[in-house]
C-alpha positions, 0 to 999 in steps of 0.5 A, a space after each residue: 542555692 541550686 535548682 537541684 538543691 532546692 529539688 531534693 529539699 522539696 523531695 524530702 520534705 514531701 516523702 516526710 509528709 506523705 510517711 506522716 498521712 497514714 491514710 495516703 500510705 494505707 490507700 497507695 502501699 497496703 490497699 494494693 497489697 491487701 487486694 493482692 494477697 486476697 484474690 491470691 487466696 482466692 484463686 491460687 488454690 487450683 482446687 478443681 471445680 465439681 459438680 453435683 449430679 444426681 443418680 436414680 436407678 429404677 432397680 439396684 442392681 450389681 450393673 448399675 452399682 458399677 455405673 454408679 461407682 465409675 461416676 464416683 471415682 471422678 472427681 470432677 463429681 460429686 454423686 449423689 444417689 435417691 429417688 427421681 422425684 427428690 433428685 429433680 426436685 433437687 435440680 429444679 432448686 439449683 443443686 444439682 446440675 443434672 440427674 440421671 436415670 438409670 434402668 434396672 440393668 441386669 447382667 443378662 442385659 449386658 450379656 445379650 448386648 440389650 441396649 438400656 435407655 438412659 435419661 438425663 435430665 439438665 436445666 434449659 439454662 447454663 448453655 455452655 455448662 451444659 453442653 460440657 456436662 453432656 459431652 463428659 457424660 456420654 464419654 463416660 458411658 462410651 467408655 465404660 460400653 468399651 470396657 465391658 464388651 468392647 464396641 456393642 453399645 449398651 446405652 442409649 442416653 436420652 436428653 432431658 432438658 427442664 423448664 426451671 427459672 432461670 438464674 442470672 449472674 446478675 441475680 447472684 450478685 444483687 443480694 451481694 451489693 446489698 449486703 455490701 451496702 448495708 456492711 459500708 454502712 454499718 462500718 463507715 457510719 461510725 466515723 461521723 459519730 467518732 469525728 464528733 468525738 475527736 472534735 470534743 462535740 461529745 464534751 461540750 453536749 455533756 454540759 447541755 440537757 440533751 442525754 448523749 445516749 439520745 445522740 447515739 440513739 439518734 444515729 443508729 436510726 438514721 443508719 437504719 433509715 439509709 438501709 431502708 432507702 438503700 434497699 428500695 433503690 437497689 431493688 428497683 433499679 435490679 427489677 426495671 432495669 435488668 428485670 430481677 424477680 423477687 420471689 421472696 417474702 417483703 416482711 422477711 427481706 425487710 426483716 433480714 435489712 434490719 437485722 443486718 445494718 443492726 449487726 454492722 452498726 454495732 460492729 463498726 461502734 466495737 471496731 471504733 471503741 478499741 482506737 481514740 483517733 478518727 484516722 486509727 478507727 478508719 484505718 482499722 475499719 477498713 483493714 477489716 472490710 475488705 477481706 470481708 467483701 471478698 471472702 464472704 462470696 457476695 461477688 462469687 460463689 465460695 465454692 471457687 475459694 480453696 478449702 483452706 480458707 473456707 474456715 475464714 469464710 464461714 466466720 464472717 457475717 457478710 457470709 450469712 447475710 448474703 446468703 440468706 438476701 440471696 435465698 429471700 430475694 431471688 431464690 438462689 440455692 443456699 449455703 446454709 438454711 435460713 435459720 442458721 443465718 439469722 443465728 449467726 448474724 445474731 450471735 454477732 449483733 449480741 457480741 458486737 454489742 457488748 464489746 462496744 458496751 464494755 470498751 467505748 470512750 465518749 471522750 
């Protein structure tokens, strides 16, 4: 037989086993896909990226009514108007990116060329943001000076930078790994349970004393335990070696632990009872896990995602999970109110729960 011959044989014979190990063909062929097709969703939107200012205005008036409306018509803002002290408040949380005091400005004003002072306040931190901001806004009131009386200045704007504590990308993306991590163990943590199963253990314990809801049981806290150690070792390692401040309370971070691997233990146990094979369960698991490590906003912030996909967003539980670590542990502004996380990621604990009730094989 030639070299050759033998060659394309052993080609054959090979491409044949590679098609018959779904794991390789998932993790070579659709894994790349998958993370294709989702930071495609992700970043071909070419929605435009706004920012929350804030307006104040010492008196209405029909001019500064105008100001306002002019900073509404661009869409790289979104305006919202109140007092100064709710407004900075605002700013002081996070969520808003500046705020601007306007003067009670009348029309005598502008017609006797009175120049108005303007203050506008901005955290210390986000230089280069910052910067751009301040670049815009004073272009904004140049040009509406030109519009109104050609070249007399009617403004004269007063930076205002605060003291605020200052958020780090890092300080977003922490809670994200936690949450993550309590996710992969919930999910992944099944599949020692359906190795057990597949191997017929399950079977042979059925003939011994031992109950085999004690098993499940057993397994389900040892998943807890893990979070527990997972927790104290991503906490101390952000606090000594990149200096996160926790600002939250430990009861409720320790709360929020407990409630999230809960609902990700019984979702992997749901996930796992709709396939009877090891390979079928980690195949399915993983199919579900990635699109939401990366549509949940864990990573970057879910205002970067296009509004089509927001609804995907807002139906995952790594979402509410992730925000609400965020909100507890460091502080960050949230997305959605603490009650409303632990809602959500309850209601997916209770639906998880029956599913995997209703549809789980011990054998």
């Amino acid at each position: 037989m030639s070299r050759l011959r033998i060659f394309r044989r052993m080609f054959l014979a090979n491409v044949k086993e590679f098609y018959r190990d779904r794991s390789s063909l998932f993790w070579m062929i659709a894994f790349p896909l998958i993370f294709t097709f989702i930071f495609g969703l992700v970043f071909s939107g070419g929605d435009q990226i706004t920012y929350s200012i804030g307006i104040s205005t010492e008196k209405p008036t029909p001019v500064t009514e105008r100001l306002i409306e002019e900073f509404e018509d661009i869409s790289t803002f979104t305006v919202t108007t109140g007092n100064l002290e709710e407004e900075l408040d605002a700013l002081k949380d996070g969520n808003r990116r500046m705020v601007l005091e306007l003067p009670a400005i009348t029309s005598d004003d502008v017609r006797n060329r009175v120049t108005s002072d303007v203050k506008f306040y901005y955290s210390k931190g986000e230089g280069e943001t910052n910067r751009a901001l301040i670049s815009a806004v004073k272009e904004i009131f140049t040009g509406i000076e030109r519009g109104i009386t050609g070249d007399s200045p009617l403004f004269r704007l007063e930076p205002s930078p605060l003291e605020t504590r200052e958020l780090t990308q890092f300080d977003y993306v922490m809670p994200g790994i936690l949450a993550m991590a309590l996710m992969q163990l919930g999910l992944f943590g099944v599949f020692q349970f359906m190795n057990l199963r597949e191997n017929k253990v399950i079977r042979g314990l059925a003939v011994t004393p031992l109950p085999r809801d004690t098993l499940f049981e057993s397994e389900v806290a040892l998943r807890l335990l893990v979070a527990i150690v997972q927790t104290f070792l991503i906490v101390v390692v952000g606090r000594l070696v990149f200096g996160v401040e926790l600002v939250g309370n430990l009861l409720l971070l320790a709360g929020l632990v407990f409630l999230g691997a809960t609902t990700f233990v019984s979702m992997g146990y749901m996930l796992a009872s709709f396939t009877r094979s090891l390979e079928g369960g980690r195949n399915l698991i993983q199919t579900v896990q990635f699109p939401m490590m990366f549509l949940s906003g864990i990573f970057f912030p879910i205002e970067i995602m296009p509004d089509y996909i927001r609804p995907v967003v807002r139906a995952i539980p790594l979402t509410y999970l992730g925000d609400a670590l965020r909100q507890v542990m460091v502080g960050f502004p949230p997305q959605y109110s603490l009650r409303t996380n632990v809602l959500v990621l309850t209601g997916w604990l209770i639906f998880s729960a029956i599913l995997a009730i209703r549809y789980w094989k011990w054998e």
